[in-house]
KETI-807559 format. One record per residue (C-alpha): residue in one letter; chain; y, z, x. Coordinates in pm, whole numbers, always signed. Each point is the difference from the previous one (the first is absolute). Example, Ala and Ser with C-alpha at 12.3 -4.5 7.8 and 13.67 -1.06 7.14 Angstrom:
% residues 2
@r->A&c->A&c2->-450&c3->+780&c1->+1230
@r->S&c->A&c2->+344&c3->-66&c1->+137
//
This chain:
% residues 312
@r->X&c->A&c2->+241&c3->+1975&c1->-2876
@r->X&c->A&c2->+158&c3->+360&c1->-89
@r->X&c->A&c2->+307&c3->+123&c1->+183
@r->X&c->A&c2->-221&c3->+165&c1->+211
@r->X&c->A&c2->-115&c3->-292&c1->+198
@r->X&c->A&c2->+358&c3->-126&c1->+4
@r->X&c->A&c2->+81&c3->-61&c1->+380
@r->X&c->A&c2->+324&c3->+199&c1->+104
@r->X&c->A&c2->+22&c3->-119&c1->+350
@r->X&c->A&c2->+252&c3->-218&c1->+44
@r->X&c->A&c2->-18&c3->-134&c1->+354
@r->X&c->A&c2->-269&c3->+96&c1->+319
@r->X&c->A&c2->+115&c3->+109&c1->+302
@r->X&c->A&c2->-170&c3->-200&c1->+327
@r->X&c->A&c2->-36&c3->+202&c1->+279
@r->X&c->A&c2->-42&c3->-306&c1->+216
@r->X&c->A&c2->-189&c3->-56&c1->+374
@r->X&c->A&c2->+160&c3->+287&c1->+195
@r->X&c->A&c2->+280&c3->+223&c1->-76
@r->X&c->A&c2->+174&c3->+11&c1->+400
@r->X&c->A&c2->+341&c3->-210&c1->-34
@r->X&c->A&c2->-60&c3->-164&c1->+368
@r->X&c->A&c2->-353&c3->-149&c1->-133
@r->X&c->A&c2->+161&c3->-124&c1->-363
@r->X&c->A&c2->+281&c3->-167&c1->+214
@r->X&c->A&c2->-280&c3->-138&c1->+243
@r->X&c->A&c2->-192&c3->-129&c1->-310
@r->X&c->A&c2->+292&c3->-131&c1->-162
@r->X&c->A&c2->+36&c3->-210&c1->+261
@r->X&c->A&c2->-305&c3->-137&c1->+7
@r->X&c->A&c2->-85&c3->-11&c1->-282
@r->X&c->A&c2->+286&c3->-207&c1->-81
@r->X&c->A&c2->-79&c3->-194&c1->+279
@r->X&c->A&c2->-395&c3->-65&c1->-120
@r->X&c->A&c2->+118&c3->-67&c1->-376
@r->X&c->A&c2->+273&c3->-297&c1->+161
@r->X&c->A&c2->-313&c3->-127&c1->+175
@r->X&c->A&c2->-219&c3->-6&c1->-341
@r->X&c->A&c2->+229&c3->-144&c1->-173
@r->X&c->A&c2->+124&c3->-273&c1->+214
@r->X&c->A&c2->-350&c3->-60&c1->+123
@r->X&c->A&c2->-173&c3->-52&c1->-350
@r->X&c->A&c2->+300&c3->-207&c1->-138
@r->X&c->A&c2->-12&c3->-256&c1->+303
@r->X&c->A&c2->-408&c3->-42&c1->-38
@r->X&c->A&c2->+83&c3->-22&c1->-392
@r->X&c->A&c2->+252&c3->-310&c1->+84
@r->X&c->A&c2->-177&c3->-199&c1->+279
@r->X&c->A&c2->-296&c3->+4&c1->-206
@r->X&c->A&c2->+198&c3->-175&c1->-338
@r->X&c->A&c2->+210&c3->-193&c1->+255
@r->X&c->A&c2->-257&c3->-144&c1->+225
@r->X&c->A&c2->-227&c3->-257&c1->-178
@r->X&c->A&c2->-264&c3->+92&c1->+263
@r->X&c->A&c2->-24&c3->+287&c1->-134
@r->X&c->A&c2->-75&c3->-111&c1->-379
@r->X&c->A&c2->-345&c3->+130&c1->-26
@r->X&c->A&c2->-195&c3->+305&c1->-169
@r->X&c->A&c2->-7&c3->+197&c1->+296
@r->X&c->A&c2->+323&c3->-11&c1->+93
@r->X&c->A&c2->+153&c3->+25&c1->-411
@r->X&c->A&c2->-189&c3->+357&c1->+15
@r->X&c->A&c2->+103&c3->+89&c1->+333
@r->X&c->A&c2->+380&c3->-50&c1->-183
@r->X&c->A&c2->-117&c3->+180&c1->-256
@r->X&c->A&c2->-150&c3->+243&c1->+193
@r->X&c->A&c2->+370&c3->+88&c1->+212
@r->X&c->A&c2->+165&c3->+12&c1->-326
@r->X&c->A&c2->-179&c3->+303&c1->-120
@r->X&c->A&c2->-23&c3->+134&c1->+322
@r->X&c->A&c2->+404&c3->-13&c1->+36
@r->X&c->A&c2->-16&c3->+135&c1->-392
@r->X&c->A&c2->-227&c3->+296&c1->+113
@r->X&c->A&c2->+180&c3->+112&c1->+271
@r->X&c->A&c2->+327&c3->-29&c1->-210
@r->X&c->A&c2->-150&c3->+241&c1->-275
@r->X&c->A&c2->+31&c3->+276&c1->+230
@r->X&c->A&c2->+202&c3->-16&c1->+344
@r->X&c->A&c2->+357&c3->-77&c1->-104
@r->X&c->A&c2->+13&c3->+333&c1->-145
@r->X&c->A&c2->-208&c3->+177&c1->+250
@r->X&c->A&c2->+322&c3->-126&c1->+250
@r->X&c->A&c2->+250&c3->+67&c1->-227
@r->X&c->A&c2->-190&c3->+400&c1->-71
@r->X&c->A&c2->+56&c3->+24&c1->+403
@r->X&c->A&c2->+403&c3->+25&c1->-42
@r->X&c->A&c2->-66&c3->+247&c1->-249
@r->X&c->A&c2->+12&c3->+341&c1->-38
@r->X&c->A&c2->-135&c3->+61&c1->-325
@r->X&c->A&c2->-317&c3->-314&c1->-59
@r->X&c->A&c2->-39&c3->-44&c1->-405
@r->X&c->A&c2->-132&c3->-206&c1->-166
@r->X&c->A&c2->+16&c3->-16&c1->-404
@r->X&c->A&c2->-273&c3->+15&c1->-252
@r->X&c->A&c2->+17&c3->-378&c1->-83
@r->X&c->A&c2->+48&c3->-125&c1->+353
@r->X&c->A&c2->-274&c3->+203&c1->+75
@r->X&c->A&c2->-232&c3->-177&c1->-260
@r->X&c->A&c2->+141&c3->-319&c1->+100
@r->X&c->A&c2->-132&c3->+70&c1->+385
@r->X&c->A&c2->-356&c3->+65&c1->-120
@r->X&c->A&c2->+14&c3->-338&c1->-225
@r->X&c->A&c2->+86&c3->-214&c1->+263
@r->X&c->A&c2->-196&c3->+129&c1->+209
@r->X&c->A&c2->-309&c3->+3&c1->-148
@r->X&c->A&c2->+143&c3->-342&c1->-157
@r->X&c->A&c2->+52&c3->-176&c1->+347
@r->X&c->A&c2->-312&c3->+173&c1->+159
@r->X&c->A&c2->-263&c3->-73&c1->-248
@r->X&c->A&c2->+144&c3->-381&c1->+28
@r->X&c->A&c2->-46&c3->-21&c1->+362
@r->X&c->A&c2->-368&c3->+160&c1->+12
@r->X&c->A&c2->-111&c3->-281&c1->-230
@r->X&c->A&c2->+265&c3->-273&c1->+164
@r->X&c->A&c2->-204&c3->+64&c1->+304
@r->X&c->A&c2->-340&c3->+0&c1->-193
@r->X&c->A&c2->+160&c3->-361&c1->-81
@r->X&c->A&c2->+57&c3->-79&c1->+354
@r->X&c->A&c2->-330&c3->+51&c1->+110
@r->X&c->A&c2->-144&c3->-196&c1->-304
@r->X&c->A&c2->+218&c3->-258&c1->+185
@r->X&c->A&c2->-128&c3->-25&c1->+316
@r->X&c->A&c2->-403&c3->+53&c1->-126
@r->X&c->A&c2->+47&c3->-339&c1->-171
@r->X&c->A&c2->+193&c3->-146&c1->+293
@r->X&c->A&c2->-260&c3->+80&c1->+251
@r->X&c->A&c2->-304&c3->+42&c1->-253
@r->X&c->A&c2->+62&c3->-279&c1->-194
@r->X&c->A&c2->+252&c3->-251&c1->+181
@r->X&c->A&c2->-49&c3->-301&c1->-194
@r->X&c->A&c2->+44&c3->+137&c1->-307
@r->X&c->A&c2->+333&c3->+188&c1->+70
@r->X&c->A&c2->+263&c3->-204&c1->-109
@r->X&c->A&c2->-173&c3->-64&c1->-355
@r->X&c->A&c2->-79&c3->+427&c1->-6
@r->X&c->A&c2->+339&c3->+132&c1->+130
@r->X&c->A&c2->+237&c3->-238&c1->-180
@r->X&c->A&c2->+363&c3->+110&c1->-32
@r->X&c->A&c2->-99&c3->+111&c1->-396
@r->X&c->A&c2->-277&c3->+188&c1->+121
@r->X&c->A&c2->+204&c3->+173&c1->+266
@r->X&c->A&c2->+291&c3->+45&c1->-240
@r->X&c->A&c2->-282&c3->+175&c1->-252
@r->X&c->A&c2->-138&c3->+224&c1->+252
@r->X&c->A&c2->+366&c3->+148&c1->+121
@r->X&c->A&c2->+64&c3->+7&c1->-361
@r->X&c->A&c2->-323&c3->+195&c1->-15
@r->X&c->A&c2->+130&c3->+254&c1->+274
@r->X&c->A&c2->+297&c3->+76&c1->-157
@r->X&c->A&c2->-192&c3->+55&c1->-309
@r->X&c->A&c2->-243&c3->+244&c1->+110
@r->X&c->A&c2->+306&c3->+203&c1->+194
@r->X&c->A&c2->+164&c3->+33&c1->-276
@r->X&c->A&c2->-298&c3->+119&c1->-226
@r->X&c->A&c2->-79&c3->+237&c1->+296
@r->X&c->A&c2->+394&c3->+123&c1->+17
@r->X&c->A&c2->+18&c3->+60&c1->-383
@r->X&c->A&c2->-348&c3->+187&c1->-57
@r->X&c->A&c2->+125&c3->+247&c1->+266
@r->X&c->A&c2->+357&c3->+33&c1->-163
@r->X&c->A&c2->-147&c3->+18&c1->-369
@r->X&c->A&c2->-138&c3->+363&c1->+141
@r->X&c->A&c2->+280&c3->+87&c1->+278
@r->X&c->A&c2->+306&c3->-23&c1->-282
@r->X&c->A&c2->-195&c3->+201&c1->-265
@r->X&c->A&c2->-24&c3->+336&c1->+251
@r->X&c->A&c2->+217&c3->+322&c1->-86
@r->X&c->A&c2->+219&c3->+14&c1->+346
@r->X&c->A&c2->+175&c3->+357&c1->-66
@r->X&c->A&c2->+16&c3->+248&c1->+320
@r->X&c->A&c2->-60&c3->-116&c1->+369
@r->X&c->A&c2->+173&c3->-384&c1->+96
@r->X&c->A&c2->-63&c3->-47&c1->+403
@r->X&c->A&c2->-156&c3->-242&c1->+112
@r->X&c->A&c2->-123&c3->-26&c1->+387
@r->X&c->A&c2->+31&c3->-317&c1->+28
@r->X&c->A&c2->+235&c3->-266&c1->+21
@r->X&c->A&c2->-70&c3->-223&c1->-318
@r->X&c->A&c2->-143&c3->+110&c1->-316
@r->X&c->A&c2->-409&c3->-89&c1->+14
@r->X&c->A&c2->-232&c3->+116&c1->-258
@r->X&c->A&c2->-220&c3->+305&c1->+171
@r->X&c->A&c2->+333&c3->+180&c1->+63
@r->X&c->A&c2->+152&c3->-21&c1->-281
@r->X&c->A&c2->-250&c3->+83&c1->-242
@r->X&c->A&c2->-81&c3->+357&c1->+219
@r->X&c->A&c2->+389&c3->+57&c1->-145
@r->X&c->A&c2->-103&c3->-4&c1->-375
@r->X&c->A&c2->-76&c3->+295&c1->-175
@r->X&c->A&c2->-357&c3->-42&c1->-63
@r->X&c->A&c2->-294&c3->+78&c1->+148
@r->X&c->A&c2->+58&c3->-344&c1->+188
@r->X&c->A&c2->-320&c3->+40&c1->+236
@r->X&c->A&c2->-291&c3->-255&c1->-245
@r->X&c->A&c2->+331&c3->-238&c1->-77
@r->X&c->A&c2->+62&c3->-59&c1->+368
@r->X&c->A&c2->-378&c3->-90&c1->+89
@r->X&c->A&c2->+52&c3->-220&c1->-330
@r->X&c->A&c2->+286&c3->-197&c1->+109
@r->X&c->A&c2->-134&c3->-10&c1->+369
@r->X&c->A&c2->-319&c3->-120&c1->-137
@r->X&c->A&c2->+234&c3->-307&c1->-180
@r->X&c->A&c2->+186&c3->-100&c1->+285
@r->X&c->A&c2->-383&c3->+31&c1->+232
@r->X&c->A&c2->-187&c3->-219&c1->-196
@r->X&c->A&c2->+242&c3->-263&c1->-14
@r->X&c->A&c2->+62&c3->-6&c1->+360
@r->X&c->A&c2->-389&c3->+79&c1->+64
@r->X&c->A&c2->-81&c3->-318&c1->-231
@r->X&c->A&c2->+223&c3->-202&c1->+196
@r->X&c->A&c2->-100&c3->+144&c1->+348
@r->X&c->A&c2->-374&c3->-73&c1->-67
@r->X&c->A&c2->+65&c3->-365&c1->-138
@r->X&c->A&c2->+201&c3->-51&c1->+303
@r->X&c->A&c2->-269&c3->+123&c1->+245
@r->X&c->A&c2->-236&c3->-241&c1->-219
@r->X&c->A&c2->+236&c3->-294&c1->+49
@r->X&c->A&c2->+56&c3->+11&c1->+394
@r->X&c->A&c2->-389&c3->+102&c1->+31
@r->X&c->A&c2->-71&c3->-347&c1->-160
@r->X&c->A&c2->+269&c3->-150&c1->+228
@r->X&c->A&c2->-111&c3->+146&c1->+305
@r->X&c->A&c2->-361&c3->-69&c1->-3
@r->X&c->A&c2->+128&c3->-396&c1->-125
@r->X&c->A&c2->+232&c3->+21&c1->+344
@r->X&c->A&c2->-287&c3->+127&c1->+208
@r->X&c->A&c2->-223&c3->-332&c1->-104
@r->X&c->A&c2->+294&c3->-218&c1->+72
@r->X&c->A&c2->+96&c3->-234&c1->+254
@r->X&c->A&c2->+202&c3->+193&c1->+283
@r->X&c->A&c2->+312&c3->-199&c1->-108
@r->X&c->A&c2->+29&c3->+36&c1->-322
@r->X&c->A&c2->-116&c3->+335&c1->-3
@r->X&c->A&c2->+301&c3->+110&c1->+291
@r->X&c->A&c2->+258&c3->-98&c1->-226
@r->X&c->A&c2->-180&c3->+154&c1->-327
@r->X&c->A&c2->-46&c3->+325&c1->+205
@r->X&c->A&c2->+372&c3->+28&c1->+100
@r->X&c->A&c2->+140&c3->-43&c1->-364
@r->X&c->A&c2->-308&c3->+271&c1->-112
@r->X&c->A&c2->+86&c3->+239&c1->+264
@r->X&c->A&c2->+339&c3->+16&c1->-191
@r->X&c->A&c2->-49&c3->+36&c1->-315
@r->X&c->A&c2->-271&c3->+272&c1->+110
@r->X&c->A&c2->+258&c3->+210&c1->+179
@r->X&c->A&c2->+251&c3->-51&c1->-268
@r->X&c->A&c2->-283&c3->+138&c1->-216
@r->X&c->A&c2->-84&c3->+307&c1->+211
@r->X&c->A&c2->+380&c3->+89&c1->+24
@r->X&c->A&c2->+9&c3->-56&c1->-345
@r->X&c->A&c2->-254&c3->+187&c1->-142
@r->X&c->A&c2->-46&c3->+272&c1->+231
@r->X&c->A&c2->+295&c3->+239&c1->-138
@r->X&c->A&c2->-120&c3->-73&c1->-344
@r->X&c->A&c2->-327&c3->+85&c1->+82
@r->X&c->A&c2->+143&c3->+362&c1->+117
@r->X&c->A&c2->+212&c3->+61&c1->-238
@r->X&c->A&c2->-160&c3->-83&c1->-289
@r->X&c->A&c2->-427&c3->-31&c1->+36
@r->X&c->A&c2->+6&c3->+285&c1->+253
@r->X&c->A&c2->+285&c3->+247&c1->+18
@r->X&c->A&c2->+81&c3->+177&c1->+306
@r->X&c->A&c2->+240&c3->+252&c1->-140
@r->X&c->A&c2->+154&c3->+54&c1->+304
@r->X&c->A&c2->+409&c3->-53&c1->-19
@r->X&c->A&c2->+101&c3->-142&c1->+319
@r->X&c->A&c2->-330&c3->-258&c1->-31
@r->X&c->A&c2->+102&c3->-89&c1->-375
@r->X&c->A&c2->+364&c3->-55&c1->+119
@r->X&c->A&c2->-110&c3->-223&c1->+323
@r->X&c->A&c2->-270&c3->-210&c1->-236
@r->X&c->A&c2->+284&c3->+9&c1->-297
@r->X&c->A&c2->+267&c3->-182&c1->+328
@r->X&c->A&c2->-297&c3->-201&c1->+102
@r->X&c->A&c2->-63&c3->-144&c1->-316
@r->X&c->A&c2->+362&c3->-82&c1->-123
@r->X&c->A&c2->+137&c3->-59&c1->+347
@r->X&c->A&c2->-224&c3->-105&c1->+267
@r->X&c->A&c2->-227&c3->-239&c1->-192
@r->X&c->A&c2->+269&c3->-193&c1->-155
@r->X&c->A&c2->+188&c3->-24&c1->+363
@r->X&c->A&c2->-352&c3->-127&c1->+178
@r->X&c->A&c2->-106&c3->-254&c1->-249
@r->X&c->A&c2->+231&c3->-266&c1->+83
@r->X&c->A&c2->-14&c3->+56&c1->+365
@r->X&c->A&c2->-453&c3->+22&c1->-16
@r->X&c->A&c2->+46&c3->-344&c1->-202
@r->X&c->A&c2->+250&c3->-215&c1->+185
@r->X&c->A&c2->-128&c3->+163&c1->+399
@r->X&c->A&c2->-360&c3->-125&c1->-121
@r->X&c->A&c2->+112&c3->-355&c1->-207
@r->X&c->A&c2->+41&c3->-262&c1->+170
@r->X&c->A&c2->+113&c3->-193&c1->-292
@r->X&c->A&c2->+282&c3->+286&c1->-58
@r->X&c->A&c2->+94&c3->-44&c1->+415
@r->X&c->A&c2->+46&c3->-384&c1->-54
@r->X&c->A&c2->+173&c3->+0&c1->-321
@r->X&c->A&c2->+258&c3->+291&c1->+144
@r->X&c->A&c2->+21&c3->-240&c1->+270
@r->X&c->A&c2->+122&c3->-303&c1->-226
@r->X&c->A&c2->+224&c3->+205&c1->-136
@r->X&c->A&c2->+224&c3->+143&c1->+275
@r->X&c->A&c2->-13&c3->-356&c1->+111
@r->X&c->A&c2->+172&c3->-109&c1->-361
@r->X&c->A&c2->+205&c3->+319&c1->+19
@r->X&c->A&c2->+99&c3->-123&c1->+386
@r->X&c->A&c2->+87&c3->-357&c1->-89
@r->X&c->A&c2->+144&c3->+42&c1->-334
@r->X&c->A&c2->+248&c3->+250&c1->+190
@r->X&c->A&c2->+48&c3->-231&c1->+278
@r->X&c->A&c2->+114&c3->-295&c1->-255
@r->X&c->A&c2->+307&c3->+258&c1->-173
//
């Protein structure tokens, strides 16, 4: 690469969500607030799950795994989107910059396919119930996660290969709160307009691949529900119904963002808060309102945490 092509820009400024100082300290505050929630919320589903034998199954190993990257995702972005509220001036540098869009793309390109897995899951559960334990065994599970992470990081590292090789030399806002890949390639100084459809295109058709086998998956499970007994299909239904949402929430953003633009700010930044924020913070609550396995196993252990107090 000539000198030319060199990148001179040292850090990006974010413009963030809104530029009033009574909505930043509103959203400080709740965002705060939400981030506590995420946090706390995906930890304590991540320990009752390894805690409480009950809970030693496939489904429940990649719902753990599931809150993990979901706590990881949120983590990418919103600590510094609170901290940017106390600030006047929001930078970020060149390298932490590149590190956003890794992780990113890392953590999101894992979960797509971590859900593809969970679906898998649940089609041989209800499609194929007596041959579950022998198909989902813990190696198989551990492969498949393994898998996930895999493919993420494949994903992240095609779309940095490109991102760390443009010339960055003039304009450096970004209106947004995080560094994501649409906005920061309209900063480079090239004709950036083919590139972006490219690297939309690579971010679509991974999350278009995984939407569609999804949609497959819970087609398959559905129509096996609807020939069911009514019991055993209620109970199917309600742990279905979850995963679908989770799905929905999930992919919905993505879907916006990436396979079909919008290009309108103010919808970019909402999708951008919806997908970091509000997915990660409903996730835990869709899957332990709706589980009654989760209910009873939070139930055995306040009941430890009450009597093991009680005996100090």
């Amino acid at each position: 690469m000539d000198k030319g092509n060199v990148s001179t820009v040292s850090e990006f400024v974010l413009l963030g969500l809104c530029h009033s100082w009574n909505m930043q300290v509103l959203f400080l505050i709740l965002f705060f607030m939400l981030y506590l929630i995420i946090v706390s919320g995906n930890v304590f589903i991540v320990i009752l799950i390894i805690t409480d034998s009950h809970l030693h199954s496939p489904m429940y190993f990649l719902l753990a795994n599931l809150s993990f990257v979901d706590m990881w995702l949120s983590s990418v972005t919103t600590p510094k989107m609170i901290t940017d509220f106390l600030r006047e001036n929001k930078t970020i540098s060149f390298g932490g910059c590149m590190c956003q869009i890794l992780y990113v793309h890392f953590v999101g390109g894992g979960e797509m396919v971590l859900l593809v897995v969970m679906a898998y899951d649940r089609y041989v559960a209800i499609c194929k119930p007596l041959h579950y334990s022998t198909i989902m065994s813990l190696q198989k599970c551990t492969g498949l996660v393994l898998t996930s992470w895999s493919i993420g990081f494949v994903h992240a590292m095609s779309q940095m290969a490109v991102i760390v090789q443009l010339p960055f030399c003039g304009p450096r806002e970004i209106d947004s709160f995080f560094c994501d890949i649409p906005l920061v390639i309209k900063l480079a100084c090239i004709d950036s307009y083919n590139l972006g459809i490219l690297m939309n295109a690579d971010s679509g058709v991974l999350a278009m691949t995984c939407f569609i086998l999804l949609l497959i998956s819970y087609t398959y499970i559905l129509l096996t529900i609807h020939q069911s007994s009514k019991t055993g299909a209620s109970k199917a239904l309600s742990t279905c119904t979850a995963h679908i949402t989770v799905v929905v929430l999930f992919f919905g953003p993505c879907i916006f963002i990436y396979v079909w633009p919008l290009s309108i700010t103010w919808v970019d930044k909402f999708l951008a808060v919806f997908y970091s924020v509000i997915t990660p913070l409903l996730n835990p609550a869709i899957y332990t309102l709706r589980n009654k396995e989760i209910k009873d196993a939070m139930k055995r252990f306040r009941s430890y945490y009450t009597h093991y107090k009680g005996n100090i």
